[in-house]
N, C-alpha and C positions, 0 to 999 in steps of 0.2 A: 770868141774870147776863150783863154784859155782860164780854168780858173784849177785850185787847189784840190787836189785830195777828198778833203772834205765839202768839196761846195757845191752846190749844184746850181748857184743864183750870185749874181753882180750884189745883191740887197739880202745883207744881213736876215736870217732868218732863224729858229728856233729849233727846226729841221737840222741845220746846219751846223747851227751851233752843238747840239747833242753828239752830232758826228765828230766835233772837235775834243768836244771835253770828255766824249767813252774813249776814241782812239790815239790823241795826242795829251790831252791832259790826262787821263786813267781813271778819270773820277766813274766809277762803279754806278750802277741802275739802285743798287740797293743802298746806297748812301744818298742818290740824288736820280726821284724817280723823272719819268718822262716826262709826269703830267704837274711837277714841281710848281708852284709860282714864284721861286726863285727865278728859275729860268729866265723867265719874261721880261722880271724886276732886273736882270745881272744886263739883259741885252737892250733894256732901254736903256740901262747907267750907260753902258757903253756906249751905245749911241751916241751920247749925248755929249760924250765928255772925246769922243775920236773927233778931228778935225774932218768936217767935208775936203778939205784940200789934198785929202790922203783921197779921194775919189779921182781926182784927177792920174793920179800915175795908175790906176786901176781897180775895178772892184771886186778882183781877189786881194791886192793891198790893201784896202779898207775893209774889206771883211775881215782878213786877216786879224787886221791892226783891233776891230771890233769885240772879236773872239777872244783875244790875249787878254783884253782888257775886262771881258765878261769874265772868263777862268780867275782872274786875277781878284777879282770883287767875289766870287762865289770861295775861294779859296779863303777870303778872308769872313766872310760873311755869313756863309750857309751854313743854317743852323742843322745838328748831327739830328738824323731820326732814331729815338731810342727803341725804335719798334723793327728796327733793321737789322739784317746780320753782319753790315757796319755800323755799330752804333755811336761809334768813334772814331769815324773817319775824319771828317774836317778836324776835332780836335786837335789829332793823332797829326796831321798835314800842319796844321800850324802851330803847333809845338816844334814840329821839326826844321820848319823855315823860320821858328823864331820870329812867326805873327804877332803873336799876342801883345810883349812887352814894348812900351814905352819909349821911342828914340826919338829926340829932338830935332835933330842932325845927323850931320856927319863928324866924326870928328879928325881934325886936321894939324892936332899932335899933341902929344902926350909925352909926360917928363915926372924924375922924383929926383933925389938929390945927387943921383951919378949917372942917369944918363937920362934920352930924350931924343926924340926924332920925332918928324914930322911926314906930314906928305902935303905934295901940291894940289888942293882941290879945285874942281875946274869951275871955274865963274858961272855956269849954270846951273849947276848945283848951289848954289846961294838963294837962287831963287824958284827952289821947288817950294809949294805948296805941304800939306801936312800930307793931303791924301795922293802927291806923287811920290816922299817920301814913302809912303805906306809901299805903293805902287814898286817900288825899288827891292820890298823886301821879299817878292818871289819872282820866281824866272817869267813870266808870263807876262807883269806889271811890267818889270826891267827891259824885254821886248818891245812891249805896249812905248814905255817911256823912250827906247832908243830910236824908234820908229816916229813919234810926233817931234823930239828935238830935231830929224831934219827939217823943221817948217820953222825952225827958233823966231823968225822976224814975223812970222805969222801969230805962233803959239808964244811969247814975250819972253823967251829963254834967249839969252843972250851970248 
């Protein structure tokens, strides 16, 4: 089996995942140490919420897909250590991906009293949930998310 860069195992692991998120996601030792319980907490969300069906085309796809999805909840989630010499790391990351604030939606057009345009939103998108929405607002989630909508009649995205 050939697998990624970072993997060393077909099965999600915490080993692996570190290798992703120091070398592809950037997130620093001293914002988020080794022996974190985030870690753990980010790669059983992920678990849980990737589709086994993503095992099928292979278990660097599903690690993969595992990993996007662990970075993506840690990026939203992981609380800053103030004893760090990032002690405002996560803040600093989603301030600038514009984690924090409030989106309901998408919006699909916008108008005042002289002009207006819209855009075509695609039928699956209607039917994300809050925390795929959330999922959309960094690269990692938006991955995560582009990679489970090819299973739509499996995963209810239509």
């Amino acid at each position: 089996m050939i697998f990624a860069p970072f993997q060393t195992s077909a099965t999600p692991n915490i080993a692996d995942l570190l290798v992703f998120l120091r070398g592809t996601v950037g997130i620093p030792d001293t914002a988020l140490p080794d022996n974190s319980p985030y870690l753990s907490w980010a790669l059983s969300y992920a678990q849980q919420y990737t589709l086994d069906a993503a095992r099928m085309i292979g278990g660097d796809f599903y690690c993969f897909a595992v990993y996007l999805l662990a970075a993506s909840f840690l990026l939203n989630w992981a609380p800053d250590n103030p004893n760090s010499t990032t002690p405002q790391y996560f803040a600093n990351i989603r301030q600038q991906l514009g984690l924090t604030g409030f989106k309901a939606g998408v919006v699909t057009s916008a108008g005042d009293s002289g002009t207006s345009a819209s855009v075509l939103t695609p039928q699956w998108l209607s039917a994300l949930t809050l925390q795929q929405l959330q999922a959309l607002q960094d690269p990692y989630g938006r991955q995560w998310l582009a990679m489970m909508q090819d299973f739509s009649p499996v995963w209810g995205i239509s």
